[in-house]
C-alpha positions as CSV (number, residue, x, y, z in Angstrom):
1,X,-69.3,99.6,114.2
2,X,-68.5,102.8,115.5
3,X,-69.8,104.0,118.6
4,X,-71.7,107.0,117.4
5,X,-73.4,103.8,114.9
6,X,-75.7,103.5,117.9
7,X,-77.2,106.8,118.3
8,X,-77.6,107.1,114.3
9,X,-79.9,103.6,115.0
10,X,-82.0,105.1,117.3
11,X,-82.4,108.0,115.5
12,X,-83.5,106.2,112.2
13,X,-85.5,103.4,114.7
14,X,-86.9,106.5,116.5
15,X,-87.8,109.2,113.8
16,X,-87.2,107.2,110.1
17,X,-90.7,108.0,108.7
18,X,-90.4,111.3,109.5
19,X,-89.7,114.0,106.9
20,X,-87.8,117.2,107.9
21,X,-87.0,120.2,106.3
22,X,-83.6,121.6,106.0
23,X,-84.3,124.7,107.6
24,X,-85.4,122.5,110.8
25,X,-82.1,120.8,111.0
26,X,-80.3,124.1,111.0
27,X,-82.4,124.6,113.7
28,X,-81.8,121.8,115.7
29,X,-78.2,122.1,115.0
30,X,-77.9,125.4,116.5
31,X,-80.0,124.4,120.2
32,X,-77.6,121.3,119.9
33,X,-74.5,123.3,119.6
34,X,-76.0,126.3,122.1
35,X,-76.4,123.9,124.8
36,X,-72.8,121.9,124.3
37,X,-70.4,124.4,122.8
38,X,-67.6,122.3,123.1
39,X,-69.2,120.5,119.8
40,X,-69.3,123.6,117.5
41,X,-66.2,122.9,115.2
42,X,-67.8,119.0,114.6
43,X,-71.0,120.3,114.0
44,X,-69.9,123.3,111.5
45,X,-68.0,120.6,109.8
46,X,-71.0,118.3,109.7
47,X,-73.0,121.5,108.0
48,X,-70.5,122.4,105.7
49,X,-70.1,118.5,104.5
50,X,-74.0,118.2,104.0
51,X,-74.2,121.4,102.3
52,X,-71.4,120.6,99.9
53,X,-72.3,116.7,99.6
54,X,-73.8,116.9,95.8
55,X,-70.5,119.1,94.8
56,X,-68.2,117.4,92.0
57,X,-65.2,117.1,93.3
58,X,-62.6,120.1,92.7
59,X,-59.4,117.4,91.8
């Protein structure tokens, strides 16, 4: 288990019945990475990896 495995738990223990939109997420992502810049190359990479996730692979 990875340590980051916890905080993935307590969202999905916390928030798993709720439905969100995409657009929110952006959202969220932004005040996340506007408050702890230090995180903005992870959490472009997180973006760009959910956006792309349903892509066939380019091999």
């Amino acid at each position: 288990m990875y340590f980051t495995d916890r905080g993935i738990e307590e969202l999905v223990e916390r928030r798993g019945d709720e439905q969100i939109s995409v657009e929110w997420l952006a959202e969220r992502l932004r005040d996340f990475v506007d408050l702890n810049p230090e995180f903005e190359t992870p959490v472009e990479r997180f973006a760009t990896w959910l956006a792309r996730l349903d892509d066939e692979d380019e091999d």
